[in-house]
N, C-alpha and C positions, 0 to 999 in steps of 0.2 A: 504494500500500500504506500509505506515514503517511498518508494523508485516510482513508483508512477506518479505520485504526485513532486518526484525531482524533476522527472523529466518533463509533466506537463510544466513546470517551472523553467526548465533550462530551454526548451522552446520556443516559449515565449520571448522568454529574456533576449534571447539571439534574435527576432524577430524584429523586435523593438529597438534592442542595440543596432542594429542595420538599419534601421530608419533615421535614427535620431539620440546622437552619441551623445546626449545631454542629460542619459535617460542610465548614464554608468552607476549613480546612487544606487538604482536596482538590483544592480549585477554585485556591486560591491555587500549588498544589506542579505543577495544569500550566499558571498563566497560566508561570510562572518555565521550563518546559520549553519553552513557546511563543516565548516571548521571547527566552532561549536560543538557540533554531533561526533565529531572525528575526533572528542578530544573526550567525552563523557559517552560513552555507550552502555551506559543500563537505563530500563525502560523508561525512568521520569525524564531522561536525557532524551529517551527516541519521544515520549510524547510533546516534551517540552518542541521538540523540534520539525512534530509533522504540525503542529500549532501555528509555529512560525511561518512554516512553508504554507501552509493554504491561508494565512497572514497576509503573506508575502505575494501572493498567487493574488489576490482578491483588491490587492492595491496596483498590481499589474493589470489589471482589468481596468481597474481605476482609471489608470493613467489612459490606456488605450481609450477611453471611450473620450479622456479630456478632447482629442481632436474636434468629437463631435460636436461636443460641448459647446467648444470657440468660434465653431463653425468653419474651421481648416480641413483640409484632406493631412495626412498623415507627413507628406513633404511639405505643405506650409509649416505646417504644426512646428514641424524641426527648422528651418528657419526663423519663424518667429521666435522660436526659446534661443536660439544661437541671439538676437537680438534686443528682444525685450527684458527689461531691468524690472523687481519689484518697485512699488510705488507709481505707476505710469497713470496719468489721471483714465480715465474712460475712453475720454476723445483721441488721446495719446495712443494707449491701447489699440483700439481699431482702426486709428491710420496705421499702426505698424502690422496689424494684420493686413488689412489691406494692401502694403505696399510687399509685404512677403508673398501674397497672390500676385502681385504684377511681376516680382522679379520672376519668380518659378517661372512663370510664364516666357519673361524674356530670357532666361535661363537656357529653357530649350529649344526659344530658339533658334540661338548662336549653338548650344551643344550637336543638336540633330543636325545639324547641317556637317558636322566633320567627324568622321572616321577618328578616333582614336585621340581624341584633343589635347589629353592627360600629356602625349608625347610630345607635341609641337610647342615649341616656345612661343611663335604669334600667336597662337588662339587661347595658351593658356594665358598672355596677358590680354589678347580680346576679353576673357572671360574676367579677367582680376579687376581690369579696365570699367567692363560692364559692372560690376557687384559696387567697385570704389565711386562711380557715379552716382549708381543710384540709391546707395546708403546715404550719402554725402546728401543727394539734392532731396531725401524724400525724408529721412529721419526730424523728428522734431527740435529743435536749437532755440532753446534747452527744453527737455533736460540733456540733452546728449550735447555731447562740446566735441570738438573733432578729436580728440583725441577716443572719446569712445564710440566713434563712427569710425575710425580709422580699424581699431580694434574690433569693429563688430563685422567688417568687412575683411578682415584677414581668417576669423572664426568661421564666417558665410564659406568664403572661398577654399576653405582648407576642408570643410564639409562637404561644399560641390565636387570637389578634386576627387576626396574620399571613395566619393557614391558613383561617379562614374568611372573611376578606374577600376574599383569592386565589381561596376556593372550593377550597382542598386542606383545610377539614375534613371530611372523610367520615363520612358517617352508619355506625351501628354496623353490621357484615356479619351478613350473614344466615345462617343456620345450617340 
């Protein structure tokens, strides 16, 4: 019963880590459960720790459905958390979702148009180019001061870079 519910755990986990590397608390909250288990194994130690794990499992749900929540697809979502700070008033909030919809979009596409982009030096600064533009012209000033538009556009692109050299950037869905 705990291996099936490790593995519906570890699943997931990898699921969500490939979408959206902001999401490593996760990953981190059942190495610590694992480890845990690994270190006490009599029964209060195994119940204490299938507790955790469907815990653990029921906040990974959580997280997952938050895309829905915001009203993002599962790649804004990760975008938007690469840039959005606590504290963000409302209006704040929804232009940075908003403009996380518009990048993805121009995202792909400069991406779909090249073969292999991760490898070319032009297109990966077309791509650096595109993200440092439009952080710059679209983020709100203030609260964001360039220096954390600078920084949230190096996070954006090392994310893009990530996902489509992994081959988890997805072309846009079909309608």
């Amino acid at each position: 019963m705990l291996q099936n519910v490790r593995q519906i755990v570890e699943d997931q986990l990898a699921r969500m880590l490939a979408q959206n590397p902001l999401r490593m608390d996760y990953y981190r909250r059942y190495s610590e459960i694992v480890a845990d288990y690994n270190r006490e194994k009599d029964r209060v130690a195994i119940e204490e720790t299938f507790a955790r794990l469907v815990d653990l499992a029921n906040s990974l749900s959580a997280e997952q459905r938050r895309a829905a929540e915001e009203g993002l697809s599962e790649e804004e979502l990760a975008l938007f958390d690469l840039v959005t700070r606590p504290g963000l008033s409302q209006a704040n909030r929804e232009r940075v979702k908003r403009e996380s919809r518009n990048l993805l979009v121009r995202l792909r596409e400069v991406i779909e148009k090249v073969d292999r982009w991760t490898e070319k030096e032009q297109t990966q600064a077309e791509v650096k180019s595109l993200i440092l533009d439009h952080v710059f012209a679209t983020l709100p000033d203030p609260p964001f001061s360039d220096l954390d538009k600078q920084a949230a556009a190096e996070r954006l692109y090392q994310h893009v870079w990530h996902l489509s050299w992994s081959g988890g950037f997805a072309a846009a869905p079909v309608i």
